[in-house]
DRENDOVEX-530981 format. One record per residue (C-alpha): x, y, z. Coordinates in nm, 2 decimals, always signed. Layout:
BEGIN
X: X; Y: Y; Z: Z
...
END
This chain:
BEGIN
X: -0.54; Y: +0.99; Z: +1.87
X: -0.47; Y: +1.02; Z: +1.49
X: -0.62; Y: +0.85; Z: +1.22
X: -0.38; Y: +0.80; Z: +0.92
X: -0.47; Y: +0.76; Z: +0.58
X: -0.29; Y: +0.66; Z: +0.23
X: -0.35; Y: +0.62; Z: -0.07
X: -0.17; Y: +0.50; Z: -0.35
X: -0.20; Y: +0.42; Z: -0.73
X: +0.05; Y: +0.18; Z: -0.81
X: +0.18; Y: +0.04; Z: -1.16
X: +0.26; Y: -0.36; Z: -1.16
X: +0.51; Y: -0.34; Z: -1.48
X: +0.59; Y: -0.73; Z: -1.47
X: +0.23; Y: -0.87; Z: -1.43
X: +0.07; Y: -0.97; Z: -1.76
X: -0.27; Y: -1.16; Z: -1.64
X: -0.56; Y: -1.02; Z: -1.35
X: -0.47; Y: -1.37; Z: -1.16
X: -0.06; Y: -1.27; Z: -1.17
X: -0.19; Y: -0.94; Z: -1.03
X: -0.35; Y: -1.08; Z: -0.75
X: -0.10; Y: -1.31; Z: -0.68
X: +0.14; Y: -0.99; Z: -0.63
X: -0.14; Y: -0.79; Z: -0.43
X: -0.19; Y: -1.07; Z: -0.22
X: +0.16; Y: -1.10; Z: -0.13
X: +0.24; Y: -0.73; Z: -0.09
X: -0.10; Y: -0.66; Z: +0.15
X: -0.08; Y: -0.93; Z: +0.35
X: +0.34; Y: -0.89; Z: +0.44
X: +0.22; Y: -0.50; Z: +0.50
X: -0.06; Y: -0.59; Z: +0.75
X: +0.21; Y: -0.86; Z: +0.95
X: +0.49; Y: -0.60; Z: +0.96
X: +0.31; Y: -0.32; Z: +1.05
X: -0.06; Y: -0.38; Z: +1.17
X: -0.24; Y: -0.17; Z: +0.95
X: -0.57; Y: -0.18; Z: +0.74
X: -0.52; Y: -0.22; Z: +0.34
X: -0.74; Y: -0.31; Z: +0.05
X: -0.77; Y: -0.30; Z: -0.33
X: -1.02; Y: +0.03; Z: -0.35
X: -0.99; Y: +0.06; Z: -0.72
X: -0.85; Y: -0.08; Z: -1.08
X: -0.98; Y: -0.43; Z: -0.99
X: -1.04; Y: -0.50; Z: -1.29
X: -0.69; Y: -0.41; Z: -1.51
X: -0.44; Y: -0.61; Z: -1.51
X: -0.14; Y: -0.35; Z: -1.45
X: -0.27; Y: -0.10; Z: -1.25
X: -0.43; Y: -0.08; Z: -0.90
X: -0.57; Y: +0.17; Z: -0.59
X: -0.45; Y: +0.04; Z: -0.24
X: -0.62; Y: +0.23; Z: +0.08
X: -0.38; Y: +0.22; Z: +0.36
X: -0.54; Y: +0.33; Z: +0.74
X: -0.37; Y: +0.33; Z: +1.08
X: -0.44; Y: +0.44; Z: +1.41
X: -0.15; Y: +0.66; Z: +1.64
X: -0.20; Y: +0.79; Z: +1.98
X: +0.09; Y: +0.96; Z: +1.88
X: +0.12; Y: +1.16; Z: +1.58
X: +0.54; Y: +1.11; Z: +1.57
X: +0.46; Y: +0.74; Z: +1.52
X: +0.21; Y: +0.76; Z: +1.29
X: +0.41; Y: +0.91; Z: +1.08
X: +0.73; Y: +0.74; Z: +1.11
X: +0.51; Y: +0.45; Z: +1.00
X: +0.45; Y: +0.65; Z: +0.68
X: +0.84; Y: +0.61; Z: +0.58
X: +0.85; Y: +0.30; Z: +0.71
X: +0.62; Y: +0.16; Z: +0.46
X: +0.75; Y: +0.35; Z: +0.15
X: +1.10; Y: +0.20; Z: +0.28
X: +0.96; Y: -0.15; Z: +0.29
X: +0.77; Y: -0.14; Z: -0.03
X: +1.11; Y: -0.01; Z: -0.19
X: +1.30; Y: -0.28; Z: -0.06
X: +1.08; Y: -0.61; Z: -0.09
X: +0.84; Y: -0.50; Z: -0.39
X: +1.12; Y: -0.31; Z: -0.64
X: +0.86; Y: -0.44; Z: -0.91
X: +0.59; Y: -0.22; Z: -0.80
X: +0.60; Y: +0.15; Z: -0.91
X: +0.39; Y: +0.39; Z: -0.72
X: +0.19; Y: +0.61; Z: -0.97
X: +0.03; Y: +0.84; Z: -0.74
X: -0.01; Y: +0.90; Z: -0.37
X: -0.22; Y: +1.09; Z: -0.12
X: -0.17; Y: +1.10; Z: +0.25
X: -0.42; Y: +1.25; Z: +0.50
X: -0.42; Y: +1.28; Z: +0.87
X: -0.75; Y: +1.36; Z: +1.11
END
């Protein structure tokens, strides 16, 4: 078994107010946890209105899996959530 673990600092260019960025973060985790059953939360930048850390874990018996989930959720974001710019990202597997 693998755990999988991402990180990302993302850039919300078109939000202009904390409650338009949680609007937007709600939308985006909550689609990600129904498409692909995974654990995601706001882990830092709660508090500015543009910018925000997202934690992204998933467990794989297989490790081919668990990383094809990987591309399938950069693909995803790219295609539903254009509006969100990804800053910086970390990825880890144990």
């Amino acid at each position: 078994m693998a755990i999988f673990y991402y990180q990302i600092k993302i850039y919300l260019q078109n939000c202009h107010s904390l409650k338009e960025k949680r609007s937007v973060l709600k939308s985006f985790k909550t689609r990600l946890q129904k498409k692909f059953n995974i654990s995601i939360a706001e882990i830092g930048y709660q508090e500015i209105w543009q910018t925000s850390l997202i934690g992204i874990v998933w467990l794989s018996e297989d490790v081919r899996l668990g990383n094809s989930i990987l591309n399938a959720i950069n693909k995803f974001m790219d295609e539903f959530f254009p509006n969100i710019m990804v800053d910086e990202e970390f990825f880890e597997r144990r």
